[in-house]
C-alpha positions in Angstrom: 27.3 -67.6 -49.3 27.0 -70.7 -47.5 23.9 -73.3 -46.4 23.7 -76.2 -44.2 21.2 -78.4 -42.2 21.4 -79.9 -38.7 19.9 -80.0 -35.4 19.5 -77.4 -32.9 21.6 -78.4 -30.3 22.2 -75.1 -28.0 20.9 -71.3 -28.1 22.6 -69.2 -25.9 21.7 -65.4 -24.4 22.0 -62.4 -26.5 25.5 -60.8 -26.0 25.1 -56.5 -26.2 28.9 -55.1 -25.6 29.5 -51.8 -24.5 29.9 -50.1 -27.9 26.1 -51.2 -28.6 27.1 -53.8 -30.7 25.2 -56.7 -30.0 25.3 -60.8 -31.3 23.9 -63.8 -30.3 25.1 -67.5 -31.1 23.8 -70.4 -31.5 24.9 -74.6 -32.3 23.7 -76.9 -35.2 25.1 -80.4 -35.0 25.7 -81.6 -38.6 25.2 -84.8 -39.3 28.6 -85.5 -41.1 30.8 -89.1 -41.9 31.2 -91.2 -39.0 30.8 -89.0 -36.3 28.7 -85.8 -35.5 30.2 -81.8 -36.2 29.0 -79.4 -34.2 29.3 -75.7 -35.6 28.6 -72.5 -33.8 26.9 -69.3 -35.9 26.5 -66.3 -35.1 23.6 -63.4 -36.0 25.4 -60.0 -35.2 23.0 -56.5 -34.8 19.6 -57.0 -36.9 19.7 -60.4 -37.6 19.8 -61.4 -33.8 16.3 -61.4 -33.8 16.2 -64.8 -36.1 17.8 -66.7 -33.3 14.6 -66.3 -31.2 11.9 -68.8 -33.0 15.2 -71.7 -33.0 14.6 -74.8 -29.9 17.0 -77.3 -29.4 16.1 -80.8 -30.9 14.3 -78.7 -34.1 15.7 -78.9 -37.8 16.7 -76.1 -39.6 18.8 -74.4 -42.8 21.3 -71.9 -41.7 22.6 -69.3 -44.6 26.0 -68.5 -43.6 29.1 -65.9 -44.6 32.7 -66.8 -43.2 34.2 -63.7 -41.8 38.0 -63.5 -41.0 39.5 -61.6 -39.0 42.8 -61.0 -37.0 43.7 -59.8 -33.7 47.1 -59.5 -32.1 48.8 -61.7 -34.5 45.8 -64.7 -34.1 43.4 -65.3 -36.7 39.5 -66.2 -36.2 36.8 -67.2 -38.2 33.1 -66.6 -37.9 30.3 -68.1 -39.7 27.9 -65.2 -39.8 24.1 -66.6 -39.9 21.7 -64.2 -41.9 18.7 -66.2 -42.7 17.7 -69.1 -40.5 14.7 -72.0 -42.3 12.9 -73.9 -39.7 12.5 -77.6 -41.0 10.2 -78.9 -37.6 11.8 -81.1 -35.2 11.2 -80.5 -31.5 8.4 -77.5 -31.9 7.4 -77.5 -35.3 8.2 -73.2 -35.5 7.5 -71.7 -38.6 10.5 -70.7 -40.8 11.6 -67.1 -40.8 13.1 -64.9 -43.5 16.3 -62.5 -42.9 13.8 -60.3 -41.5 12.5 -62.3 -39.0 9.3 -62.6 -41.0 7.1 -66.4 -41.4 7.6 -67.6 -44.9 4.8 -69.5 -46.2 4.3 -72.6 -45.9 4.7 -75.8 -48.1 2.1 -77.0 -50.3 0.1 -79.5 -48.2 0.7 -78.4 -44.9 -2.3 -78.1 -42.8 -2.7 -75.1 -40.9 -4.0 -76.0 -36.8 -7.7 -74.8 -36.3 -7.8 -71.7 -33.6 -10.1 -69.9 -32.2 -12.1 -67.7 -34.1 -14.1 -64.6 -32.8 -17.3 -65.3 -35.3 
């Protein structure tokens, strides 16, 4: 198990494959030495969902796996994403557990005033 913390820089479309398998990917840009990094994840099948609440420009904490693999005599890596923590940045969303679920917020925040029925 892995964690790191950048910036949204890209979200792309949800990828579903023939077999029904189905991923969806997504760049952080690590703030790292002199220059930039920036590192693709991936959420495969149940955890695609998390993907949804990221923007670009917004901080977050990615939870990460490697996974190896090889094909035809090359050899990939994948940093699998399971749980994704919203820090705010360009929208402010709400963090989300591995389930997609908001976790609660930090002591202190303020919660915006809507509109209530009574």
């Amino acid at each position: 198990m892995f964690e790191i913390t950048g910036t949204v820089k890209k979200v792309f479309e949800e990828q579903t494959f023939g077999s029904g398998f189905n991923k969806r990917e997504f760049v952080l840009t690590i703030e790292s030495g002199k220059f930039p990094q920036d590192i693709k994840f991936e959420c495969v099948k149940d955890k695609v969902a998390l993907v949804a609440a990221l923007k670009p420009g917004a901080k977050a904490k990615v939870f990460f796996d490697l996974r190896g693999r090889e094909w035809k005599e090359s050899y990939f890596v994948n940093l699998n994403a399971w749980k994704i923590e919203s820090l705010g940045g360009a929208d402010g969303a709400p963090a989300v557990d591995e389930d997609g679920a908001p976790l609660p917020q930090e002591p202190g925040e303020t919660i915006p005033d809507e509109d209530v029925p009574f």
